[in-house]
N, C-alpha and C positions, 0 to 999 in steps of 0.2 A: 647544315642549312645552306640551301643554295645563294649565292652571291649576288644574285638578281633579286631574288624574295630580301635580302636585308638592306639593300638599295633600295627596294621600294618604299620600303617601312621608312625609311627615314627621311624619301623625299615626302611621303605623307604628311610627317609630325613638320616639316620645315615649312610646308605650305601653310600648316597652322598656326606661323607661328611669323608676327612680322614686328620688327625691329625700327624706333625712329626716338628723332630728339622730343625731350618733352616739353610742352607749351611752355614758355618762358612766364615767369611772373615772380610776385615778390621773393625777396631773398629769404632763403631757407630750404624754398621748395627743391632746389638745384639739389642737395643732399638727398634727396629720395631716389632709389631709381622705380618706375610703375611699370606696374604690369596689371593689364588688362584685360579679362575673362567674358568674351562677349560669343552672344548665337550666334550661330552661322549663318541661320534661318534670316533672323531679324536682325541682324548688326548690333543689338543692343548687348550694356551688360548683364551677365551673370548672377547677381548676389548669391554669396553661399556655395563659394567654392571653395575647396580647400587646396593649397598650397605645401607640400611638403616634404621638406629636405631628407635627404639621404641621412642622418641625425635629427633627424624625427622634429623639428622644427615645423610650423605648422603655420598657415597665413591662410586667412580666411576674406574672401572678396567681400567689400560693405554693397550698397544698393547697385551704385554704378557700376559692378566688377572691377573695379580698384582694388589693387594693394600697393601699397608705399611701402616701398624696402630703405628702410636705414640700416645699414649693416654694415659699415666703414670696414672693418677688415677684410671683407668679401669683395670690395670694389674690384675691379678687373680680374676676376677671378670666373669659371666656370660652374654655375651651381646647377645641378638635377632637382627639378621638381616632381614630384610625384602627384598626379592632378586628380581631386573627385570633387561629383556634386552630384547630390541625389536626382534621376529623371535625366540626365544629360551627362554624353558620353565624349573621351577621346581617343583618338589610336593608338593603339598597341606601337612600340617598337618594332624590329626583328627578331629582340630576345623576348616577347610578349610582354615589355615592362611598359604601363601605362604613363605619361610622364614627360619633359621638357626638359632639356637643356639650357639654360641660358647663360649670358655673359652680363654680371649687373656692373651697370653703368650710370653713374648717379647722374643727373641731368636729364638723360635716355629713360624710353619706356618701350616696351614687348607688347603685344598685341595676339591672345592665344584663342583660337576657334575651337570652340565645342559643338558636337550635335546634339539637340534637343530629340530625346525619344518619348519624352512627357508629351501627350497632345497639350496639357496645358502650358502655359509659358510663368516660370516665376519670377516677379516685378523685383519687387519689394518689399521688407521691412517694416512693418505701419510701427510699430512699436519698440521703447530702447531706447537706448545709447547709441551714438556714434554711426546713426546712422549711413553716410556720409562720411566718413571721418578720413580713409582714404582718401576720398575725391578733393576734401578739404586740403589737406598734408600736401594737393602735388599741384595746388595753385586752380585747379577748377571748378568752376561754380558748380554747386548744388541745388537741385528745383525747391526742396521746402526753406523757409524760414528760421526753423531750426534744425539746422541740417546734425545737430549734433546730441542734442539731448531738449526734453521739454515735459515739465511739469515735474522734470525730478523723478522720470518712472525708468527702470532697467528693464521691466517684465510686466506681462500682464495675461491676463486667462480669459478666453473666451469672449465672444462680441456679442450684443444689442444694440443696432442702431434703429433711429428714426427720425422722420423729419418734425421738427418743434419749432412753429413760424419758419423762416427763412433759411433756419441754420438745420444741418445733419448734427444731430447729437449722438455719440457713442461712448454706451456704457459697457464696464469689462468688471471681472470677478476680479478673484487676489491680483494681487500690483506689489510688486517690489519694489524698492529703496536703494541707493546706491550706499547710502550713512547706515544702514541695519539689517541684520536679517530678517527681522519682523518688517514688515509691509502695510497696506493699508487691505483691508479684509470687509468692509463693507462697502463695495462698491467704489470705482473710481469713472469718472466720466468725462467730456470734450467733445467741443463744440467745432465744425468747420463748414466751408461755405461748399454749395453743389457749384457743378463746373459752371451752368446757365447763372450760376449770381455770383461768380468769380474767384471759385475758388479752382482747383489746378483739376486737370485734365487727371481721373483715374489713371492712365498710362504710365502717369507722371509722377504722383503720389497722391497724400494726405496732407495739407497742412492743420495740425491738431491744438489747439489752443485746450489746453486744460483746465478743468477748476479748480483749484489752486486753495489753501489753506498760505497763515501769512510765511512759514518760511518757503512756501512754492514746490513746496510737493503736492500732490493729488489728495483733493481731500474725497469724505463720508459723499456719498451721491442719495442716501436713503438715511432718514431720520425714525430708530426702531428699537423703541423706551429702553425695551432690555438689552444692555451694553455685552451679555453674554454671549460669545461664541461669535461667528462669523455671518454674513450675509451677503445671499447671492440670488441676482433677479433675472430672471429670463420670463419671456411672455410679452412682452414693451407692445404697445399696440395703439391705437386712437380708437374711441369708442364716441358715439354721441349722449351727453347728456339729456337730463330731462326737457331744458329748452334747444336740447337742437345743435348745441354746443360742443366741438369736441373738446374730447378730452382724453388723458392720456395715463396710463394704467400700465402697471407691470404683477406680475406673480411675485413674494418674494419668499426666502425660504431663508430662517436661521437658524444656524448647524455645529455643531460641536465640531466637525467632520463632515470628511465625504460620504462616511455612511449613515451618521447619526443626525436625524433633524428635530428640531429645539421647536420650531414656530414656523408655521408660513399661514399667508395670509396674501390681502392683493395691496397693492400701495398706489397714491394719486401724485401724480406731476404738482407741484405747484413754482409755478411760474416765477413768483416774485422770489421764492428763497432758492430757485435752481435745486430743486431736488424733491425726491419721494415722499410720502407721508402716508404713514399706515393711515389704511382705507378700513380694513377689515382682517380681523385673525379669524383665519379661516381651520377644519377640525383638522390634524396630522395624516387623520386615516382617510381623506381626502385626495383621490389618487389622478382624478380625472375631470373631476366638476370644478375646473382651477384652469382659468388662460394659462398656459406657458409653450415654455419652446419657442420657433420664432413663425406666430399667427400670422396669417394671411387676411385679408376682406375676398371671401367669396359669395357671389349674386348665386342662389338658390330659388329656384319657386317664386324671382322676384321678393325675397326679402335678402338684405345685407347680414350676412354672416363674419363673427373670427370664426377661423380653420386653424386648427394645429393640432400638433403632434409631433412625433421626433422621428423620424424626418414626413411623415405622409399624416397628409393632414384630417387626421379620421373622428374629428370630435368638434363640435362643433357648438356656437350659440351667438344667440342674434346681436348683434354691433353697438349694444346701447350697454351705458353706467347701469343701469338697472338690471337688467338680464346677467351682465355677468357676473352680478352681485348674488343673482337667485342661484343656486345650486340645482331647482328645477328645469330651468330654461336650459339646461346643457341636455342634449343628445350626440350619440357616437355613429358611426359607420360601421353595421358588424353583418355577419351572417349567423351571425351564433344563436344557437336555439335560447328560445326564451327559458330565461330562469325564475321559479317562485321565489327568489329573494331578491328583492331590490337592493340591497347590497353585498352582491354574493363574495364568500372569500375567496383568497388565492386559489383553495383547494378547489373549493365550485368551480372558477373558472376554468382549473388544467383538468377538469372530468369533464367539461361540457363539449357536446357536440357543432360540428355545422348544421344548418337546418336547410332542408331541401323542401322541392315541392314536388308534385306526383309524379314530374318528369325525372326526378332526378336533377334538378338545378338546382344550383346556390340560392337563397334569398337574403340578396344585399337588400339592406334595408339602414333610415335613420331610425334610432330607438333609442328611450331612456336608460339602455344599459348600457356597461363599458365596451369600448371600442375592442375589433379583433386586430392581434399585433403581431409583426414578426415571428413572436415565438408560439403563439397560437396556431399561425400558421406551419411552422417547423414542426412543429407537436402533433396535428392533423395527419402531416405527410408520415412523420416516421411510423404513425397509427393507423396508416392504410384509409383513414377515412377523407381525407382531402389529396388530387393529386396532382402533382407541381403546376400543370397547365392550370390548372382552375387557382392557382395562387393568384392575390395580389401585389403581395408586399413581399417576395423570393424573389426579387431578378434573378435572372441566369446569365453567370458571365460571357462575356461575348468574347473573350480571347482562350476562355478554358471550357469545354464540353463539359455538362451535368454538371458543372458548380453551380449552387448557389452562393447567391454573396449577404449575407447578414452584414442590416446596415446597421450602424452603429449611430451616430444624430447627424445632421442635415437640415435643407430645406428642402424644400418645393415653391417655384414661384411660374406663373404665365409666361411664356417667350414666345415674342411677336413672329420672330423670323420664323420659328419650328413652327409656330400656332399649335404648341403642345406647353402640357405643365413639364417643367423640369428639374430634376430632382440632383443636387450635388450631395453629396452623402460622403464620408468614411464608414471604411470597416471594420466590424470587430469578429478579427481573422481568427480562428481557433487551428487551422492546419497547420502541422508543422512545416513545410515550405511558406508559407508565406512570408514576402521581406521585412513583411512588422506586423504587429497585433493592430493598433490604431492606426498607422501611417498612410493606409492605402485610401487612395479619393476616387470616386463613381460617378460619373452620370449615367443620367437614368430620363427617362420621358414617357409623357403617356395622355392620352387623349383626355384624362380627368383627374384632376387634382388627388381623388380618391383610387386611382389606378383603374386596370392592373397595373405595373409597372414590370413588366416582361423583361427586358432585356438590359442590361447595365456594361459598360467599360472602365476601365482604368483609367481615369487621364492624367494621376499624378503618383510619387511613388515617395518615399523618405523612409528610406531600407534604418530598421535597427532605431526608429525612430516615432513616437506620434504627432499626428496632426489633425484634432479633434475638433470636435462641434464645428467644423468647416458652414460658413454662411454666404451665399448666394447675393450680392447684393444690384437690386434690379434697378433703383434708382441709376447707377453707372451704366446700364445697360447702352454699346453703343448701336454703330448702323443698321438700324432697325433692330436690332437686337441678335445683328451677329455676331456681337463681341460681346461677352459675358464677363464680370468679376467676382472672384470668393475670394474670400480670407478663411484662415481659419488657427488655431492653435499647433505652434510647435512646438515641442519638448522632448526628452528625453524621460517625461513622466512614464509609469507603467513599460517601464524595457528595464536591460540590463547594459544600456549605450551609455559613454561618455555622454555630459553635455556639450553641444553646440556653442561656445562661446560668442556672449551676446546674441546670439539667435536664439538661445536656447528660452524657453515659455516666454514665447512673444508674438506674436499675427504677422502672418506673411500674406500679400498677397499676390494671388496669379490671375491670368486673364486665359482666354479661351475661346479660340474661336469656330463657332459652332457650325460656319459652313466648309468644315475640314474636312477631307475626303475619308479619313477614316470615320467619321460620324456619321455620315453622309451613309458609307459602306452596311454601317450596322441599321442606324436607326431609319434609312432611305433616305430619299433625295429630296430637299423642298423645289419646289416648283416656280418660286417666288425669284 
């Protein structure tokens, strides 16, 4: 190696790396020394870096990119870190080792720059323990109110929010326990204020007030007779009742398992007890004439529609307590040739055709039969009878030629700034290169809720890891809606990865900003 090439490498990693005393405050904190993992981009921190010693010692950055070292026999001593975080990068050495020297200094803190190659940016933590818990240890303030723990929850799966009067309420599937390994499995939920009626700047956090059972763990959010097996609601929507009234409605679904379902049916808000109440047990072989997922209000024809689907919202029925109760009033989005049975099975559907007209074009159409999907579409192509270009629902990756990307759930929601729907989505990656099966996240856009949806990018990565049911939230939406937020599930579920300590099955969220010039580059330039 030449003598100038490892000179540079090291003034590189030096300039990443910057050294000062730490803010003075109560006693205790002076035993820490901090080190903090922040963009380059944005000056802000990191969450969810890891930290790790040359003896495999490991320190993972909380919200702020903090970490608080207490390590007394390490004081003035030399320690090598070895640095990762999924989506953001640091320099090589000269001997290609990725990684930090420091000198810990209790009192003192380190300051380490990382490049962000995620278009997306990742905030925070919404869910867990400790979240905050560094920043606590080294004497500085933390933005939420319980910067540490709240309602008693370590974990949690998957989001439903909506607005309920004044307050954002957010409902999540299984929820862990710090006192058991059993959890709470029917629904847990929490109430917080939007930015405009005072509650904190998305940028910034969540502050999540729970509903609470009396010793202050997360209680039941859904009241559903049969105490068997588990219960999980997606679908959360407002609908208008028969006077005009809204009201608020979920799908729910109870399950033995992930694979095996007991009962679903739809369930009603009611206001006075804070929670769900079976509305209606709806029949198991009910696949599609059932709100779920997370519905949209879209203006059709001049009447108000929910829209959903996982993630494109291809099914459709009119906005009121009464219609979604009908199993009639639902129609899909399909091109599919009409079939003599009104409820055709699995097999009917994977033998059916696209339906053209004399020209040879698609006939998109809404119809009393089920919607055409992802794998319908897959099935077309690999059968020479649909092809790629005439897809809806196949993006094509915009960083890899001829991939398709199968998206795995998502939303789609209106974005002012694009004046497109936009679609954030995970994947569910079947090639063997890819850095994970669940972990990869997508945008996508497209002139109609219903697509095409042509073209997709990467903007987030969690290599060896998942990050599922990712949700789109538009009420956060800021500057005209150049700044976008998702959350979505992180785990170590369905991999063969260590977990993420304390990150691991919990909602993280990223922000994203959508007049980035790589987005700009794929999807075109707004004009705005």
């Amino acid at each position: 190696m030449r003598p100038f090439q490892f000179l540079s490498a090291i003034f590189v990693i030096t300039f990443a790396v910057t050294t000062c005393r730490a803010q003075s405050g109560a006693s205790g904190h002076e035993k820490y020394f901090g080190i903090q993992v922040i963009d380059q981009e944005t000056q802000r921190g990191v969450p969810m870096v890891s930290l790790t010693t040359v003896d495999d010692v490991t320190y993972i950055t909380d919200n702020a990119g903090w970490v608080a070292l207490h390590e007394p026999e390490l004081a003035g001593s030399s320690v090598f870190f070895k640095i990762q975080s999924p989506g953001y990068d640091f320099p090589q050495d000269g001997l290609g080792i990725t990684g930090v020297r420091l000198t810990i200094e209790p009192g003192k803190s380190s300051t380490i720059r990382m490049t962000r190659r995620n278009p997306a940016e990742r905030l925070y933590r919404i869910t867990g323990r400790d979240l905050y818990l560094d920043t606590v240890r080294l004497g500085h303030k933390a933005p939420l109110k319980s910067p540490l723990i709240s309602g008693m929850v370590v974990g949690q799966d998957s989001i439903q929010p909506i607005l309920i009067g004044d307050k954002m309420h957010w409902f999540w599937g299984d929820t862990n326990r710090i006192s058991y390994p059993l959890g709470l499995f029917r629904t847990a939920g929490a109430v917080s204020r939007l930015p405009a009626a005072g509650g904190l700047d998305p940028a910034t956090g969540i502050d999540l007030e729970y509903f609470t059972n009396a010793d202050g763990f997360a209680r039941a959010m859904i009241d559903v007779p049969d105490r068997n097996g588990v219960v999980w609601i997606d679908g959360v929507c407002k609908v208008a009742d028969s006077e005009q009234q809204p009201q608020v409605v979920t799908r729910y679904s109870r399950r033995k398992g992930l694979a095996e379902a007991l009962e679903q049916g739809l369930a009603l808000w009611n206001s006075e007890r804070n929670l769900f109440e079976v509305l209606d047990v709806v029949d198991l072989n009910e696949s599609w004439r059932i709100v779920r997922d997370h519905p949209i209000h879209q203006t059709i024809d001049g009447i108000d529609y929910i829209c959903f689907g996982n993630p494109f919202p291809v099914t459709r029925v009119p906005a009121t307590l009464d219609a979604i109760r009908d199993r009639s009033a639902y129609e899909s989005f399909t091109c599919r040739e009409e079939l003599q049975d009104p409820n055709p099975t699995q097999d009917q559907l994977r033998k059916s055709r696209p339906m053209r007209d004399q020209a040879g074009q698609l006939i998109w159409r809404w119809t009393k039969a089920p919607p055409v999907t992802q794998q319908d579409e897959r099935h077309w192509v690999k059968n020479g009878l649909l092809t790629i270009q005439e897809a809806r629902f196949l993006p094509q990756d915009a960083d890899v030629k001829d991939r398709m990307v199968q998206v795995h759930a998502g939303t789609v929601h209106f974005n002012t700034f694009r004046n497109r729907w936009v679609m954030i989505a995970n994947e569910q990656a079947w090639d063997k290169g890819s850095p994970s099966f669940l972990g990869e996240v997508f945008y996508s856009e497209s002139d109609s809720a219903q697509g095409p949806f042509v073209t997709t990018m990467k903007i987030a990565t969690h290599p060896g890891q998942s990050f599922y049911n990712p949700c789109h939230h538009p009420f956060f939406d800021q500057n005209d809606g150049r700044t976008i937020y998702f959350e979505g599930t992180y785990c170590n579920t369905f991999t063969q990865s260590p977990a993420t300590p304390k990150y691991n099955y919990n909602q993280i969220m990223y922000r994203l900003d959508l007049s980035g010039s790589h987005l700009a580059e794929v999807f075109g330039f707004n004009d705005k």
